[in-house]
C-alpha positions in Angstrom: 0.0 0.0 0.0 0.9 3.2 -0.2 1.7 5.8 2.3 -0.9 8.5 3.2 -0.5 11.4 4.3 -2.5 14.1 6.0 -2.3 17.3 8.2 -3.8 18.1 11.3 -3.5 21.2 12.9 -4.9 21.2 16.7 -4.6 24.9 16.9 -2.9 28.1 16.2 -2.1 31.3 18.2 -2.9 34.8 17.2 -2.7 38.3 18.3 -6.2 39.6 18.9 -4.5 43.3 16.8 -1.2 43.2 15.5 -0.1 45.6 13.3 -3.4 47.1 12.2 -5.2 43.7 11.3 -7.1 41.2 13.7 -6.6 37.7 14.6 -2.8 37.4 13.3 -1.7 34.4 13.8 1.8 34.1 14.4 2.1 30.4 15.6 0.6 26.9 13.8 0.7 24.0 16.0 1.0 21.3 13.5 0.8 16.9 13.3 1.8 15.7 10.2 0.5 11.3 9.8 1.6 8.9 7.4 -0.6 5.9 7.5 -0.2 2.9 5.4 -3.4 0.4 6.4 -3.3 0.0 10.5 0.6 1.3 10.9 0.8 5.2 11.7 3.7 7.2 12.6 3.6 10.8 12.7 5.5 14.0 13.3 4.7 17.1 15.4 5.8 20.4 16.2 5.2 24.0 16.3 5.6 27.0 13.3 6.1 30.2 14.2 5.0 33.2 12.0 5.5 37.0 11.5 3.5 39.2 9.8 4.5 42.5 8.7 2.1 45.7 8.2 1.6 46.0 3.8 2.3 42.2 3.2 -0.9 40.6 2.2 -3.1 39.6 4.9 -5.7 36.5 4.8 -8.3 37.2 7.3 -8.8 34.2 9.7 -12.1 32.2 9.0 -12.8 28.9 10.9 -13.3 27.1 7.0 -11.9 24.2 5.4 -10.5 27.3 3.0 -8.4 28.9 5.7 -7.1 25.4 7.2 -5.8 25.0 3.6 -3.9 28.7 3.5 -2.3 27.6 6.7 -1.5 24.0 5.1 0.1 26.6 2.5 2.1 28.3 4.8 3.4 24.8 6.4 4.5 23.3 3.5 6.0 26.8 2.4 7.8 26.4 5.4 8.5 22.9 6.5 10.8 20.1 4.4 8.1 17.8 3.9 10.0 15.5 1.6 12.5 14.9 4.5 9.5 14.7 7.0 7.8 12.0 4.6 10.8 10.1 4.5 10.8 10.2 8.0 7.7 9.3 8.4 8.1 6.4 5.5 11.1 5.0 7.4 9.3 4.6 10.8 6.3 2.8 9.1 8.9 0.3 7.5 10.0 -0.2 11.3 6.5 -1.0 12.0 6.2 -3.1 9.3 9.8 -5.0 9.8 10.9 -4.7 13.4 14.8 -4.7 13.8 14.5 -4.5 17.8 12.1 -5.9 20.3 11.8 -5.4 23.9 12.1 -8.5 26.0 10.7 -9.3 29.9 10.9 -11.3 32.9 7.4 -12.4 32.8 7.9 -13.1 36.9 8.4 -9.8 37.4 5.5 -8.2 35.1 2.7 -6.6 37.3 -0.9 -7.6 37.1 
């Protein structure tokens, strides 16, 4: 199967006014998943942003649009190839474990 790969983006933080607009966002907090079937491995951080007065502005909207700008901005940002490869290399892992971890089943709690 092939590997797939998706965005999620559990918030972002904004100035309620920064230089003249509203809602400036100036950091993404970002999870990027790879899934192939039932293995997932992903990769998470946080972006930060700065917005200067003149530079075009995209008002925030809570839309499927805007989640795509900010997407935009992410992969204008990030390496994504290197993050997929990442991601790609840890799902092989999953797939074809080179280490396991072993126990004294005597000493295991219940």
């Amino acid at each position: 199967m092939a590997i797939d790969y998706k965005w999620v983006i559990p918030n972002m933080e904004a100035y309620v006014e920064a230089e003249g607009e509203e809602n400036v966002i100036f950091r993404v907090n970002w999870v990027y998943v790879g899934q192939d079937g039932e293995d997932v491995v992903s990769e998470s951080a946080m972006q930060d942003y700065t917005y200067t007065a003149g530079e075009p502005f995209v008002p925030y909207e809570d839309s499927e649009a805007f989640e795509d700008v900010v997407i935009g901005w992410l992969e204008g940002s990030l390496d994504v190839p290197a993050m997929q490869a990442t991601i790609a290399a840890g799902i092989a892992l999953l797939k074809n474990p080179v280490k396991e971890e072993l126990y004294f089943t005597w000493d295991m709690p219940e």
